[in-house]
C-alpha positions in Angstrom: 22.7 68.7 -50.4 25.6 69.0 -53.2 26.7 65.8 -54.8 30.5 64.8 -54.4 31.5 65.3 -57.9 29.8 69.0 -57.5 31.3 69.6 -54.0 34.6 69.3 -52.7 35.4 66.6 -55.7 34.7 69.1 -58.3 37.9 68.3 -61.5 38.5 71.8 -61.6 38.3 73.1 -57.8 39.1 69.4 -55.9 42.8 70.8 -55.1 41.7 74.1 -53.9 39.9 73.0 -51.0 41.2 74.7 -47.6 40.2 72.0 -44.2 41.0 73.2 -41.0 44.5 72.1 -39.5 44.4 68.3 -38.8 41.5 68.0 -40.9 44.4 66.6 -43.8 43.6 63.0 -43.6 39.9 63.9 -43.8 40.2 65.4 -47.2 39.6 61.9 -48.9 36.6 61.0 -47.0 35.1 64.9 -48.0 35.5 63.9 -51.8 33.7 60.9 -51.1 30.7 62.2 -49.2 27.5 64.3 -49.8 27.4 67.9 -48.6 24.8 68.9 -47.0 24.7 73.0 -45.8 22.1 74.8 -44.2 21.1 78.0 -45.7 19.4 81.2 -44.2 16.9 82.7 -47.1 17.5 86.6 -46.4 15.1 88.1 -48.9 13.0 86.8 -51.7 12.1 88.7 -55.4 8.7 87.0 -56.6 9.5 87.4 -60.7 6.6 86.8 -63.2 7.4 85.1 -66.8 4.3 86.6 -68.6 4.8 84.8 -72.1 7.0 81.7 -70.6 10.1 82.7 -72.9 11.9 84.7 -70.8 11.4 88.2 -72.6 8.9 89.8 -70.3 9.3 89.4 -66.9 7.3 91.0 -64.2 8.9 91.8 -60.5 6.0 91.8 -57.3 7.1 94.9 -55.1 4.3 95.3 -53.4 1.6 92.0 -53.6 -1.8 94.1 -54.5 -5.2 93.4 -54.8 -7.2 91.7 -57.9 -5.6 89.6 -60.8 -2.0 89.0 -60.8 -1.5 88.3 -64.6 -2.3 90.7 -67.4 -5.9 90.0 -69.6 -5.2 89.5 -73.0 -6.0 93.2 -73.6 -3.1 94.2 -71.7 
């Protein structure tokens, strides 16, 4: 779901908006509304933040077996 004023209201994109032909006098209505899109998740990247500040991240390739962090020997 996108909010109007992030969807087809948006200040700098509101006029750029293409509708289908006879769709014209809809164009107010579509700045007024929510939109709501359905979206096909195609492939996923499972990314670690091992310190939570966004310096060292880990990437899963391959899910293993045992502990998924690091010790704090590591």
């Amino acid at each position: 779901m996108v909010k109007p004023k992030w969807g087809y209201n948006h200040p700098e994109f509101g006029d750029q908006v293409e509708t289908p032909a006879g769709w014209e006098d809809r164009k107010a209505v579509l700045k007024s509304r929510r939109a709501f899109f359905e979206v096909t998740l195609l492939d996923w990247i499972v990314r670690h933040d091992l310190n939570a500040d966004g310096n060292i991240l880990k990437t899963i390739v391959q899910k293993g077996i045992g502990y998924d962090r690091p010790s704090p020997n590591d």
